[in-house]
N, C-alpha and C positions, 0 to 999 in steps of 0.2 A: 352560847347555845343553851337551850332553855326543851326542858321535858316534860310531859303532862298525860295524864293518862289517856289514853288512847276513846275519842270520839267519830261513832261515823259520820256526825256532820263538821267536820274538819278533815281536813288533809293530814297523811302522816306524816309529810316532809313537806317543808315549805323552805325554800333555798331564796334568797332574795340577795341580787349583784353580791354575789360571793367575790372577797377579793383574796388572796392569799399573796404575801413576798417574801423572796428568798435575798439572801445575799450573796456574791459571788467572791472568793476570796482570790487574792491577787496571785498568779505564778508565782511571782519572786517572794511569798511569804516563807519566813522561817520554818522550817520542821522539827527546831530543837527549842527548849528557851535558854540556849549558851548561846545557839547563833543570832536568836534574838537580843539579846543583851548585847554579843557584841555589834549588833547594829543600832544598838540605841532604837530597838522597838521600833523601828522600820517597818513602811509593806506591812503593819498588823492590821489595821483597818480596811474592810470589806473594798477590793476593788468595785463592784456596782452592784446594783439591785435588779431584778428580775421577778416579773411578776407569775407563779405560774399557775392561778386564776386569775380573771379580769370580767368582774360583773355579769356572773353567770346565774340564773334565774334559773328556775324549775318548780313543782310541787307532783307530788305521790299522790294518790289516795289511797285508802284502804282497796286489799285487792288486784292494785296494782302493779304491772313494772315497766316499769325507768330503765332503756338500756345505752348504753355509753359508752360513743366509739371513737377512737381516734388512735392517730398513730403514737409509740412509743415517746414520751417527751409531752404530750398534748397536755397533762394535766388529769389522767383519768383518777391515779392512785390517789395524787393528792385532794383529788375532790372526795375522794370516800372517807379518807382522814380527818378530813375539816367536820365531813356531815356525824362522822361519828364519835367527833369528840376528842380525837389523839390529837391532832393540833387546829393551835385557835386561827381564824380567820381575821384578817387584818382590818376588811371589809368587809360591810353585811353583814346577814343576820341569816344562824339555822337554828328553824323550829322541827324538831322531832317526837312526838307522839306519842308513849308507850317504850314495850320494853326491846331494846335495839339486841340484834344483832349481828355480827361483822365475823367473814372472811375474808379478810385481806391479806392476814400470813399464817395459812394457817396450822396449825399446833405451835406460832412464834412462842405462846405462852406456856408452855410446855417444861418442865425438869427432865434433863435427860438422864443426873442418878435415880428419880424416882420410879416406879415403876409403871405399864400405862393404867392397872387398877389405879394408881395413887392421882397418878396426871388425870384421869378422867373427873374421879372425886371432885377436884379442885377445880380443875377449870370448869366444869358445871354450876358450882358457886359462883363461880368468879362471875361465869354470864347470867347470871340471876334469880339461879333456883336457889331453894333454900337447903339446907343437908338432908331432909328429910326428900325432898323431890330428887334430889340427885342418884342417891340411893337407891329410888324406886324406879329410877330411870336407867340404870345401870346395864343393865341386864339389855335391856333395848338399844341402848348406843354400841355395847360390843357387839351384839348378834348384828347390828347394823353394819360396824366395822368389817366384820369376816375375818376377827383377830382372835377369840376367841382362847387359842390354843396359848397366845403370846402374852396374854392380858397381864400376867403376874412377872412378866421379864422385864427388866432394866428398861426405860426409853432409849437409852444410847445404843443397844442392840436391834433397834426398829429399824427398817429400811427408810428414804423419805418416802416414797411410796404410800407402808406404813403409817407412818406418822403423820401423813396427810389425812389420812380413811381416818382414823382416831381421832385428827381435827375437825374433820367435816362432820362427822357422825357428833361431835356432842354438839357442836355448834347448832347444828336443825333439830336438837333436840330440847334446847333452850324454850323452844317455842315463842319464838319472837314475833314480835308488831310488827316491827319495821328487819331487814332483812339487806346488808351490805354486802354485794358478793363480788371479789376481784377474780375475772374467770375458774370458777369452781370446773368447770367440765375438762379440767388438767389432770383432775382427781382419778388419779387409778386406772385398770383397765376400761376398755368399751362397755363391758356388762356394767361393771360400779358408777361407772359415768350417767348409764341409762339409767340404776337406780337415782343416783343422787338427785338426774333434773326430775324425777319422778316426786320425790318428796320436796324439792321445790315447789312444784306444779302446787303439788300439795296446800301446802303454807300458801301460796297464794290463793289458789282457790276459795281458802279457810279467813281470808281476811287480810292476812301478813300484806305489807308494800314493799317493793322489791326493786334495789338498785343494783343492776349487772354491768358489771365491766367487760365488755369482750372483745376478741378482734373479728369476731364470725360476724359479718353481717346478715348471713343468713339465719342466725340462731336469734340475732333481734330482730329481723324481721318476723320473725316463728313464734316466738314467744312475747315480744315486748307489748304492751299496749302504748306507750310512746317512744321515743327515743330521743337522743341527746349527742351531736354531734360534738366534738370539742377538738378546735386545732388551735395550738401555743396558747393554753389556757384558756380560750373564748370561744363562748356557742356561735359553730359556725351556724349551725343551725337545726331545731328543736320543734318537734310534731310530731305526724305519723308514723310508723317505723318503720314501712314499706318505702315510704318518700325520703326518709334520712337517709336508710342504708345505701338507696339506688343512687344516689346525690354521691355519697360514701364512695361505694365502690368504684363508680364512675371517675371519682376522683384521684383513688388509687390507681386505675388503668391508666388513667393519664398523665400521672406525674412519672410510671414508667416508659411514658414516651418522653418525661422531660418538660410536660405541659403541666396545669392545675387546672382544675374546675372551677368555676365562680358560683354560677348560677343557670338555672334553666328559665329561659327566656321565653318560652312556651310560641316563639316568632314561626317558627313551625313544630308539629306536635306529628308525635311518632302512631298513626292510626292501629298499626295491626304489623306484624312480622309471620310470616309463614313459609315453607320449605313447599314448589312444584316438583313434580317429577311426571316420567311420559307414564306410567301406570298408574293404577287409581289403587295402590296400600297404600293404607295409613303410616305406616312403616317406610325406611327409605332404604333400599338394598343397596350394603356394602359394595363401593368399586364400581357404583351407578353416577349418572351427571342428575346431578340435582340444581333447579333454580330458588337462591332464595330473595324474596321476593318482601320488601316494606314499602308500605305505603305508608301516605303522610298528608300532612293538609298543614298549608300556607298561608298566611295571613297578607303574605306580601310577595313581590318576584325580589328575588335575588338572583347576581349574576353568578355567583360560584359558593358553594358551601360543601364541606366535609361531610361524606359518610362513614359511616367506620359499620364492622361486623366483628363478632367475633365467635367463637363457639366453647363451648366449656361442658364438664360431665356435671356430675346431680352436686359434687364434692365442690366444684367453683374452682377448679382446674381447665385454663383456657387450653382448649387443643387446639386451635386455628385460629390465625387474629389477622384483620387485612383491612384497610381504608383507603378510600379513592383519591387522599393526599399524597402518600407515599408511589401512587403509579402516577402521581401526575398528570389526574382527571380534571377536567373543568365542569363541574354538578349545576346546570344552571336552574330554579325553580323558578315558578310560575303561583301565582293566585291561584288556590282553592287545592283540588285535593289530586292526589301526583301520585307515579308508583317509580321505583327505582328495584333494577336487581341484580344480585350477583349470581354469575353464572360457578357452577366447579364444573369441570370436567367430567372427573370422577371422584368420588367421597371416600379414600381408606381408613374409614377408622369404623374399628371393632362395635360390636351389635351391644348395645346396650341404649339408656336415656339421656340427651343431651339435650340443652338450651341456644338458645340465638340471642344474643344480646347486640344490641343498634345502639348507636348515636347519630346526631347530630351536629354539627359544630361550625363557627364562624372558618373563612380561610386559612388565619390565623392562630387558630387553636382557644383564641382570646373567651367564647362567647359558644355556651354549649343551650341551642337552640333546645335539644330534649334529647333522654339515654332510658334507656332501659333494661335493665337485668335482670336474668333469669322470667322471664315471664313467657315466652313463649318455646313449649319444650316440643320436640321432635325425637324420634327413637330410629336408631340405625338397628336391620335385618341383618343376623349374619349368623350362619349353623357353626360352625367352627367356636369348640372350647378353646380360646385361650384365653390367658391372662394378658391381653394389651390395650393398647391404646388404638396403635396404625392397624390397618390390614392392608400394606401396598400390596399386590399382583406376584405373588414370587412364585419359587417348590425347587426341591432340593436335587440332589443332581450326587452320582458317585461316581469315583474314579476306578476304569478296569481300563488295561493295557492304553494306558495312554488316552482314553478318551475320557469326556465326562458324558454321563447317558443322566436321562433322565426319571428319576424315582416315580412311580405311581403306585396308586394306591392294589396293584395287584404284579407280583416279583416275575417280571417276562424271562422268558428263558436266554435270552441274550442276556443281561445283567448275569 
């Protein structure tokens, strides 16, 4: 990997078929070197190889960010590794830009006898200020922190918590080109959270390129300018981050039915998704029959395909999930352009903003025609404070001489 000072006509990261390999060592390897010896060095030698990149391409430019989803296992960590220099890639070639830096574990480089004045000094250095910068930046990474009161105590008396705010805070204050972050928004409460993508925002606005690891699709679809799909080490697939994420999620949903996603096949395309109801608010009242209603356009007739619906709040929390596979529907389409709908009866769930997410899909699950998430949102009416989710149809009820009567909102003189 090769560094150079930072140009805005170049890229600040250039990834080119990145390969990384691991080895796997055998169960029956020794745990001691007496039980190795007495096997005559047996089982020492790596049972197999495993790759966990495989010719994975991308480039930054200044300004931007790179956001990088995949599940646990996929290769995210070890791709920030490789780009930043902690371990060499097997394969390919990274070019990086200017002055890096990385959140990947963060306050890893930390002393916990030292104190976090002492920790800060130092790892400020370390990411490539000079003493004289560090020093003057001092004062701004603790008022950053909200540590202030702890700054001269032990590290080992830090919470992780703590010692995260202390990691984060000098790390952004490095002021770096390029910008490695393995979900930073873990960092601390909601409010420290809000700041920290605040001074992200920052740095990138200011020039900084920016690689995020996250598991929020919706945080890459918000913030990234591309994204980066990665499943068992390989771009499943790399572009927009509207189109990654949707690809993403979709394919989460369906491997908890036990399916995968492949690809969208665009053989029919999802036109528009919308919620009828018999009044005319915009609004859908709580305990009402609502139709909801997608339309779509066909390239071709098919004699049967999948729909699916599902509903979910602003968080990407499904509250209702149903597809015409599981009732054992037969969806026939037609050339050109079609509506299909599902009916509810009645809608109980609590007044707040929610979403309608669609798919498509072969009979088989094999072949996802086109999906959509979160993009078309609808808001449920409802005057009742509570904190839920449902509003089923209920009211409370008290017992006197044996009966149970019914509670209302004014104490009758029977009760």
């Amino acid at each position: 990997m090769s560094q150079s000072p930072l140009s805005n006509s170049q890229p600040a990261i250039v990834v080119e078929n990145l390969g990384k390999c691991y080895t796997r060592a055998s169960t029956q390897k020794p745990r001691t070197f007496m039980e190795a010896a007495l096997k005559g060095f047996r089982d020492m030698r790596p049972e197999a190889e495993f790759w966990a990149l495989q010719d994975v391409s991308f480039s930054v430019a200044p300004g931007q960010m790179l956001g990088v989803l995949g599940h646990n296992g996929a290769g995210k960590s070890t791709l920030l590794q490789v780009v930043s220099g902690i371990v060499r890639p097997d394969r390919g070639a990274v070019q990086v830009a200017g002055r890096m830096g990385a959140l990947l574990d963060i306050g890893a480089g930390f002393h916990p006898d030292l104190t976090g004045r002492e920790n800060v000094l130092i790892s400020a250095v370390v990411g490539g200020l000079t003493r004289r910068e560090a020093s003057a930046q001092f004062d701004s990474i603790v008022a950053f922190s909200e540590l202030e009161s702890f700054i001269d105590n032990p590290l080992r008396t830090y919470s992780t918590g703590m010692q995260m705010r202390l990691g984060f805070a000098v790390a952004i204050h490095t002021v770096p080109d390029v910008l490695l972050v393995d979900e930073f928004l873990s960092v601390g409460d909601l409010a420290f959270q809000s700041k920290c993508l605040d001074r992200i925002m920052q740095l990138k606005n200011n020039g900084c390129a920016i690689v995020l690891i996250s598991h929020n699709a919706d945080q890459v679809r918000t913030l990234c300018d591309q994204a980066l799909w990665l499943q068992q080490g390989k771009a499943k697939a790399y572009g927009d981050p509207e189109v990654i994420a949707d690809r993403y999620v979709g394919n989460m949903d369906l491997k908890a039915q036990g399916q995968e996603l492949h690809s969208y096949s665009q053989e029919i395309r999802i036109e528009n998704v919308y919620a009828a109801q018999e009044t005319e608010r915009r609004s859908i009242d709580s305990g009402t029959a609502v139709r909801f209603i997608i339309r779509y356009q066909s390239k071709q007739v098919f004699l049967n395909v999948i729909f699916s619906l599902n509903l979910c709040d602003e968080e990407g929390q499904i509250v209702f999930n149903t597809n015409t596979a599981t009732r054992e529907l037969m969806i026939p389409i037609w050339e050109g352009d079609g509506e299909v709908a599902l009916v509810v009866d009645r809608l109980d769930l609590s007044g707040k903003h929610y979403y309608m997410n669609v798919g498509i899909y072969s009979p088989d699950w094999s072949k996802t025609y086109d999906y959509h998430w979160q993009r078309y949102p609808f808001e449920i009416h409802w005057t009742p404070e509570e904190n839920s989710i449902l509003h089923p149809p209920c009211h409370w009820e008290i017992s006197k001489d044996d009966r149970w009567l019914p509670l209302t909102t004014k104490q009758t003189n029977e009760i």
